[in-house]
PyMOL Python script that loads the backbone (N, CA, C, O; Angstrom):
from pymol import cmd

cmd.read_pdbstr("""\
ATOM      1  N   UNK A   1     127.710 115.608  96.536  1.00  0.00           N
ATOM      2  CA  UNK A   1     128.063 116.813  97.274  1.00  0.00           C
ATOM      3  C   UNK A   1     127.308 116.865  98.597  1.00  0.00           C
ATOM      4  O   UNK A   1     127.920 117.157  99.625  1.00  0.00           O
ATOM      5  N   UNK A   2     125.800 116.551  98.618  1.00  0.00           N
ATOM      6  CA  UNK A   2     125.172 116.711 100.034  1.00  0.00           C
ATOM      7  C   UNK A   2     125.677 115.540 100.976  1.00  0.00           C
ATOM      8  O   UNK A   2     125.944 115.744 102.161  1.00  0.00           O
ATOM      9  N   UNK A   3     125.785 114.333 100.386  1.00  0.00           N
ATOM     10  CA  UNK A   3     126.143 113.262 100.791  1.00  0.00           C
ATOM     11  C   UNK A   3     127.661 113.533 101.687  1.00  0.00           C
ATOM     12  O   UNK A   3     127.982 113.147 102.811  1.00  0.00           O
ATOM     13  N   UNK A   4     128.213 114.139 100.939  1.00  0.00           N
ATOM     14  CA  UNK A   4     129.883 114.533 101.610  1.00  0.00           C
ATOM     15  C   UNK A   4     129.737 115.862 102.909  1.00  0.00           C
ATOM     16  O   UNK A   4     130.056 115.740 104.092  1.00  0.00           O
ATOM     17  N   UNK A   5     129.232 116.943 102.315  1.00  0.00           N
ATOM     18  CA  UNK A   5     128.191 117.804 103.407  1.00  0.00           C
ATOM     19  C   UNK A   5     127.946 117.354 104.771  1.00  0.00           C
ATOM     20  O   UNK A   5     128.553 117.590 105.815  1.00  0.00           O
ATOM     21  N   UNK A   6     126.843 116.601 104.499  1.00  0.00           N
ATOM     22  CA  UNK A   6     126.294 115.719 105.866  1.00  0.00           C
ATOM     23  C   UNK A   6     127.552 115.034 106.659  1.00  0.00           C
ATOM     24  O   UNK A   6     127.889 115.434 107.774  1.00  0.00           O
ATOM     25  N   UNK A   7     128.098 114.152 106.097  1.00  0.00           N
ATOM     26  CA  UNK A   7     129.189 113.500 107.052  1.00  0.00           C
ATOM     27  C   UNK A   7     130.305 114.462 107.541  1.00  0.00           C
ATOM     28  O   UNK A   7     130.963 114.249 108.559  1.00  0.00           O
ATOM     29  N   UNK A   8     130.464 115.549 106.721  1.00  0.00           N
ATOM     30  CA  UNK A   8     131.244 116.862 107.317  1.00  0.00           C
ATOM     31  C   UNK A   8     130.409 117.229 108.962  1.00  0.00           C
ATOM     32  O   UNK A   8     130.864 117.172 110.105  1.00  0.00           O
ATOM     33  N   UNK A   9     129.018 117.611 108.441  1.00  0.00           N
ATOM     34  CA  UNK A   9     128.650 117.972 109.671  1.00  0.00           C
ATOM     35  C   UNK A   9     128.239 116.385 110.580  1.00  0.00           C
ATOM     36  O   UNK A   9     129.030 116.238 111.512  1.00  0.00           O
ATOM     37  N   UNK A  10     127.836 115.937 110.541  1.00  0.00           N
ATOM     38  CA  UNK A  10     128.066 115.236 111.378  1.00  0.00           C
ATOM     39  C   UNK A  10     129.455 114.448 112.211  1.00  0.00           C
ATOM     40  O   UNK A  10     129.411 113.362 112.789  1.00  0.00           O
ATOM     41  N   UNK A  11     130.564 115.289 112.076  1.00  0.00           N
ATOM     42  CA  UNK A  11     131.316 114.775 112.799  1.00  0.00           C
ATOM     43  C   UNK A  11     131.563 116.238 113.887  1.00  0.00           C
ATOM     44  O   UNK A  11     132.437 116.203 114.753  1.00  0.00           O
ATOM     45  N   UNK A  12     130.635 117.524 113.679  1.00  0.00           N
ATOM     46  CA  UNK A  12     130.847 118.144 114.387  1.00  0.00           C
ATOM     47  C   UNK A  12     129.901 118.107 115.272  1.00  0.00           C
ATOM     48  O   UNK A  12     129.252 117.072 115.124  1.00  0.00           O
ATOM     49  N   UNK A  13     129.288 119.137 116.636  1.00  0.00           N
ATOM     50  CA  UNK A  13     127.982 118.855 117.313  1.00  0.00           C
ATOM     51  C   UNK A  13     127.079 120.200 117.320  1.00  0.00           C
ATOM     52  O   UNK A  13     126.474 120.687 118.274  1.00  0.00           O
ATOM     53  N   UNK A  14     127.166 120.688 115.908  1.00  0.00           N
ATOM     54  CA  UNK A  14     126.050 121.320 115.320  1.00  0.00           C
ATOM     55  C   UNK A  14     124.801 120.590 114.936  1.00  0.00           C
ATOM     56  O   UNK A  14     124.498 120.487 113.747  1.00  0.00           O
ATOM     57  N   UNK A  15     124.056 120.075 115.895  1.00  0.00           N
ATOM     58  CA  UNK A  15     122.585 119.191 115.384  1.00  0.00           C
ATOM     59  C   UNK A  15     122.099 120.260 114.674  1.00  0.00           C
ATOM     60  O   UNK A  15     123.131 120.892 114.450  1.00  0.00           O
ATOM     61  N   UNK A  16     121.173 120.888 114.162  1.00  0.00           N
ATOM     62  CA  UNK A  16     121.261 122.208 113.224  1.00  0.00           C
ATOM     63  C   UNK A  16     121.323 121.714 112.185  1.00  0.00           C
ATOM     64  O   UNK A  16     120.752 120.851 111.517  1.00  0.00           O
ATOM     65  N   UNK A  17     122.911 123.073 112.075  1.00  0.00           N
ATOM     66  CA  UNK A  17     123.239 122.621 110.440  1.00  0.00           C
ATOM     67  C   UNK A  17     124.075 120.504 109.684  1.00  0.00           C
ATOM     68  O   UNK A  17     124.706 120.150 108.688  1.00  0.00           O
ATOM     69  N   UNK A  18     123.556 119.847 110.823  1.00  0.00           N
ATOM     70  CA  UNK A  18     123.558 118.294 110.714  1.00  0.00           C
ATOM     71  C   UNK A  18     122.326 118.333 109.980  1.00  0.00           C
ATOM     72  O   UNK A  18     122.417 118.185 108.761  1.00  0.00           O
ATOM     73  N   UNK A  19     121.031 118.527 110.559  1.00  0.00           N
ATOM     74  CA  UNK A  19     119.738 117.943 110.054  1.00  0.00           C
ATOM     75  C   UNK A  19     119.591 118.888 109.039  1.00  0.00           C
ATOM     76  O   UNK A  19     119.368 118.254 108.008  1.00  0.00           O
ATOM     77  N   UNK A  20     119.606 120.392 108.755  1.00  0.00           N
ATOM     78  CA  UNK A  20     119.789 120.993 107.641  1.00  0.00           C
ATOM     79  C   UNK A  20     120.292 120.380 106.375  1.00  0.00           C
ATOM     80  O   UNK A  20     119.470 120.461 105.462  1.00  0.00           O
ATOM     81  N   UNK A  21     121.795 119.593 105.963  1.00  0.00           N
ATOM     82  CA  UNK A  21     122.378 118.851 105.465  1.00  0.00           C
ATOM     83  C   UNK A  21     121.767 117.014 104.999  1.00  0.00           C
ATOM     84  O   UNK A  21     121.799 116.285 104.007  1.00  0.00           O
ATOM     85  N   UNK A  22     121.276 116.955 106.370  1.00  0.00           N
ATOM     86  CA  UNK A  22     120.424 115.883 105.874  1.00  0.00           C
ATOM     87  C   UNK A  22     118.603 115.922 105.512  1.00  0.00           C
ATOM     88  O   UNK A  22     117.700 115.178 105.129  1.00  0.00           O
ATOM     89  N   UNK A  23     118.849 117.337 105.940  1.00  0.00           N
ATOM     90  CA  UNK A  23     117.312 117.493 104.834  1.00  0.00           C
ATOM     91  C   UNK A  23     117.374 117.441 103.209  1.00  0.00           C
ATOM     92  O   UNK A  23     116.623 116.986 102.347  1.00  0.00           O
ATOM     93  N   UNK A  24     118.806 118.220 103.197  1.00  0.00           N
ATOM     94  CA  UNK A  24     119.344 118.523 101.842  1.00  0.00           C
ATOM     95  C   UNK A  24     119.505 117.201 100.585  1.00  0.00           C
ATOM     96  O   UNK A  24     119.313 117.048  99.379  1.00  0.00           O
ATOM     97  N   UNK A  25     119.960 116.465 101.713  1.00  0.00           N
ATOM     98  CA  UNK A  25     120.285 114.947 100.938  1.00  0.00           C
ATOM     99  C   UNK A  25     118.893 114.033 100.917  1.00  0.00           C
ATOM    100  O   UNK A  25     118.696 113.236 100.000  1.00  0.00           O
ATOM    101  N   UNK A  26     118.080 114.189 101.850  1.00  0.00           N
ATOM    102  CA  UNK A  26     116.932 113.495 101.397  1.00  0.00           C
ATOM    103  C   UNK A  26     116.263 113.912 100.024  1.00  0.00           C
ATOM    104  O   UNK A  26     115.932 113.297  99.010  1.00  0.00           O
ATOM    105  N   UNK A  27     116.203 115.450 100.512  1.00  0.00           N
ATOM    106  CA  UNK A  27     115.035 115.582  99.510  1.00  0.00           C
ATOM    107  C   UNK A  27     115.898 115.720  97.796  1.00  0.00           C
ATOM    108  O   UNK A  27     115.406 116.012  96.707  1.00  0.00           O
ATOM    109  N   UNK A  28     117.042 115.440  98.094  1.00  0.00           N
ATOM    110  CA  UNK A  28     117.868 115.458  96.339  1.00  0.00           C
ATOM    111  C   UNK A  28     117.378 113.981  95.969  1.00  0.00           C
ATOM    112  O   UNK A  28     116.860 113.642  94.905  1.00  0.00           O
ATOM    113  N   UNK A  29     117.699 113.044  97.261  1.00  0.00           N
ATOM    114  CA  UNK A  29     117.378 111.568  96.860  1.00  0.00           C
ATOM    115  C   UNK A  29     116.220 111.560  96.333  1.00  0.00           C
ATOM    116  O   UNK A  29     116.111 111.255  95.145  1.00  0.00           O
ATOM    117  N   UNK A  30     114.987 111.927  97.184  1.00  0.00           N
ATOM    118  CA  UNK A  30     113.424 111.833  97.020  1.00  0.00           C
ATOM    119  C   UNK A  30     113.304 112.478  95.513  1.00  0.00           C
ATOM    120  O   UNK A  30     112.614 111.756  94.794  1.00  0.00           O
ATOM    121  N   UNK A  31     113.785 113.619  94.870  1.00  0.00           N
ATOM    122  CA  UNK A  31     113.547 113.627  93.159  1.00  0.00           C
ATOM    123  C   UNK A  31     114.119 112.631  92.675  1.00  0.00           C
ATOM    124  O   UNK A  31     113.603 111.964  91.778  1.00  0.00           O
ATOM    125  N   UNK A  32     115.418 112.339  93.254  1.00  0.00           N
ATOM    126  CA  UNK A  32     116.235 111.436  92.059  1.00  0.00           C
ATOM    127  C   UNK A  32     115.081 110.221  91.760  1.00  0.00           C
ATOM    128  O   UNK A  32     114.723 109.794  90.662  1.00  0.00           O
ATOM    129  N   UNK A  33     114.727 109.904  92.805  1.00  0.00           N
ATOM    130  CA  UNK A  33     114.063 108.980  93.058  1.00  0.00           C
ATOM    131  C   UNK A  33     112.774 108.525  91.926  1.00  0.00           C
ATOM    132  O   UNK A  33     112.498 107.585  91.181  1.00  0.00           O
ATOM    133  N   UNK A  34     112.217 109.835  92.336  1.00  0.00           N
ATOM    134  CA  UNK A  34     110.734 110.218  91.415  1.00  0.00           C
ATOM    135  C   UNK A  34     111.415 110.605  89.645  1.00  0.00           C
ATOM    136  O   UNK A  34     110.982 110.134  88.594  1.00  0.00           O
ATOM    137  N   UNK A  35     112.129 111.212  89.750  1.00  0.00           N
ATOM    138  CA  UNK A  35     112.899 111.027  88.316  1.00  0.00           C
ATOM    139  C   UNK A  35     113.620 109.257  87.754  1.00  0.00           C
ATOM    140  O   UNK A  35     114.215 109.179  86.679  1.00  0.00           O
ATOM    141  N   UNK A  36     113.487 108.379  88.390  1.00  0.00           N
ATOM    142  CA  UNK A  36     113.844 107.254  88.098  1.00  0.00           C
ATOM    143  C   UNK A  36     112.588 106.479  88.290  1.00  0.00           C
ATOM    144  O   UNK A  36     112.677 105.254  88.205  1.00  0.00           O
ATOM    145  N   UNK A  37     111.487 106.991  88.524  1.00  0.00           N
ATOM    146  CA  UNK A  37     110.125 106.133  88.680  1.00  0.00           C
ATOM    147  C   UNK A  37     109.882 105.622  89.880  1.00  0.00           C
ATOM    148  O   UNK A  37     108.797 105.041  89.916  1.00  0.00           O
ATOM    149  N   UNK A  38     110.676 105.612  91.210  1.00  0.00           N
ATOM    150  CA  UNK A  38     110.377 104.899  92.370  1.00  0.00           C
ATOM    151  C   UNK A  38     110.336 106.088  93.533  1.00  0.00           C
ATOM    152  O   UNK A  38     110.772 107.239  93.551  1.00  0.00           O
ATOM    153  N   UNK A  39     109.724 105.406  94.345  1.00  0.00           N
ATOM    154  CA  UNK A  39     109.275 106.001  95.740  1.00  0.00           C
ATOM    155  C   UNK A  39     110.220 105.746  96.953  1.00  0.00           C
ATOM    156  O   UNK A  39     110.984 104.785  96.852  1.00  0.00           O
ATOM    157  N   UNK A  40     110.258 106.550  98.167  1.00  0.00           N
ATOM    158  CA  UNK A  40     110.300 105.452  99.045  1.00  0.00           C
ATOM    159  C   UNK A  40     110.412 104.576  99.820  1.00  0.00           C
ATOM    160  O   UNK A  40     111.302 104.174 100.569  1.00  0.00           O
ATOM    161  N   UNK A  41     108.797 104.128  99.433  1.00  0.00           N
ATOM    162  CA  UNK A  41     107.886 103.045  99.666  1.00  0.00           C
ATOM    163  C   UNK A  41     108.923 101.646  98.672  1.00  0.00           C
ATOM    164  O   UNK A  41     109.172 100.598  99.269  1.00  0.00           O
ATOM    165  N   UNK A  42     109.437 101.849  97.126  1.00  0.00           N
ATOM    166  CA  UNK A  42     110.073 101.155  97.023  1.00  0.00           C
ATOM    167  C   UNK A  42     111.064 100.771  97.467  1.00  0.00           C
ATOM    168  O   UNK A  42     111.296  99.567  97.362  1.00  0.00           O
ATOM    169  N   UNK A  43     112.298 101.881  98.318  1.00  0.00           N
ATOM    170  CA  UNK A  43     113.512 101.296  98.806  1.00  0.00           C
ATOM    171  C   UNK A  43     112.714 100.731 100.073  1.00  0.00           C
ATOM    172  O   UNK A  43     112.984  99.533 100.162  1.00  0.00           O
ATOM    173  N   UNK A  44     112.134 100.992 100.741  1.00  0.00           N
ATOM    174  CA  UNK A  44     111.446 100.520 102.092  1.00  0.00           C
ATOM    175  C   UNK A  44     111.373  98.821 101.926  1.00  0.00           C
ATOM    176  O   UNK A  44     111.849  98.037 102.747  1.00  0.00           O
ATOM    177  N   UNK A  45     110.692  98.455 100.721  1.00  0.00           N
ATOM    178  CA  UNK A  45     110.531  97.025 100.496  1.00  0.00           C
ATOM    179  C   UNK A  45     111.402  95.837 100.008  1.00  0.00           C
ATOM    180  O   UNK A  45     111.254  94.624 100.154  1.00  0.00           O
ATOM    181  N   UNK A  46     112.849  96.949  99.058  1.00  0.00           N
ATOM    182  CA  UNK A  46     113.998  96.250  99.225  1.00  0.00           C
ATOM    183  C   UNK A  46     114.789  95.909 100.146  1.00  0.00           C
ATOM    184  O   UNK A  46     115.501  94.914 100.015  1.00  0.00           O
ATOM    185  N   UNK A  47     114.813  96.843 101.495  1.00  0.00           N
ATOM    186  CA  UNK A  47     115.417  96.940 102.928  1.00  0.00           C
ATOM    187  C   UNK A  47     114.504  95.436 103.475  1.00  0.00           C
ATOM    188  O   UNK A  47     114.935  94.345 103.848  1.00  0.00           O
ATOM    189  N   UNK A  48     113.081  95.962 103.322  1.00  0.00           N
ATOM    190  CA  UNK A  48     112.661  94.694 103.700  1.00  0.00           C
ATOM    191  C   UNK A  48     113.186  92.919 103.307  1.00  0.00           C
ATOM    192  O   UNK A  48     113.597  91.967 103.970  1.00  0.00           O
ATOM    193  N   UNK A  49     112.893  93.178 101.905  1.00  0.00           N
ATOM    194  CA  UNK A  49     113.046  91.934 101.537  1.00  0.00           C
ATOM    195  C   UNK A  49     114.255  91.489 101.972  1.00  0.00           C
ATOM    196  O   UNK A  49     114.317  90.260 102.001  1.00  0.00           O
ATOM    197  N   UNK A  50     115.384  92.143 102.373  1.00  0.00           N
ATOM    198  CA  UNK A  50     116.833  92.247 103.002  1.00  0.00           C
ATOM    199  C   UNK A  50     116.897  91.398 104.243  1.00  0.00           C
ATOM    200  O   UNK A  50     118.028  90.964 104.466  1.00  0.00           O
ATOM    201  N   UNK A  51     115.944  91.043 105.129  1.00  0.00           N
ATOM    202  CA  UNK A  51     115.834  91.179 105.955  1.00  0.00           C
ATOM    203  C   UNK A  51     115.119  90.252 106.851  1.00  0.00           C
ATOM    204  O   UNK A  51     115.108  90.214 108.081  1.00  0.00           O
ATOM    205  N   UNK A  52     114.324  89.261 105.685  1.00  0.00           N
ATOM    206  CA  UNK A  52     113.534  87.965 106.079  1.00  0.00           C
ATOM    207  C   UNK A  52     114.468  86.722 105.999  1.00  0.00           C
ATOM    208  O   UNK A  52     114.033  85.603 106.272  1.00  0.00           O
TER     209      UNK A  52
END
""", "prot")
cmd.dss("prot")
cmd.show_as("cartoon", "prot")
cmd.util.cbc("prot")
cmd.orient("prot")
């Protein structure tokens, strides 16, 4: 739902309720996250390893 949200607003040029929406979706990710045991610091190091 935030995920769909955000790309709603971002196709309009409300910066606002854009970063509002993507505050929304971070911080749902950031529990999911901590409810699945990872940080992150862990997606950070998969992007990395992506990348060498």
């Amino acid at each position: 739902e935030e995920a769909v949200e955000l790309v709603i607003e971002a196709k309009d040029n409300d910066n606002k309720r854009f970063l509002d929406e993507a505050s929304d979706l971070l911080f749902h990710y950031m529990v999911l996250l901590r409810a699945k045991g990872f940080s992150l610091d862990d997606v950070s190091e998969v992007l990395r390893s992506r990348h060498k």
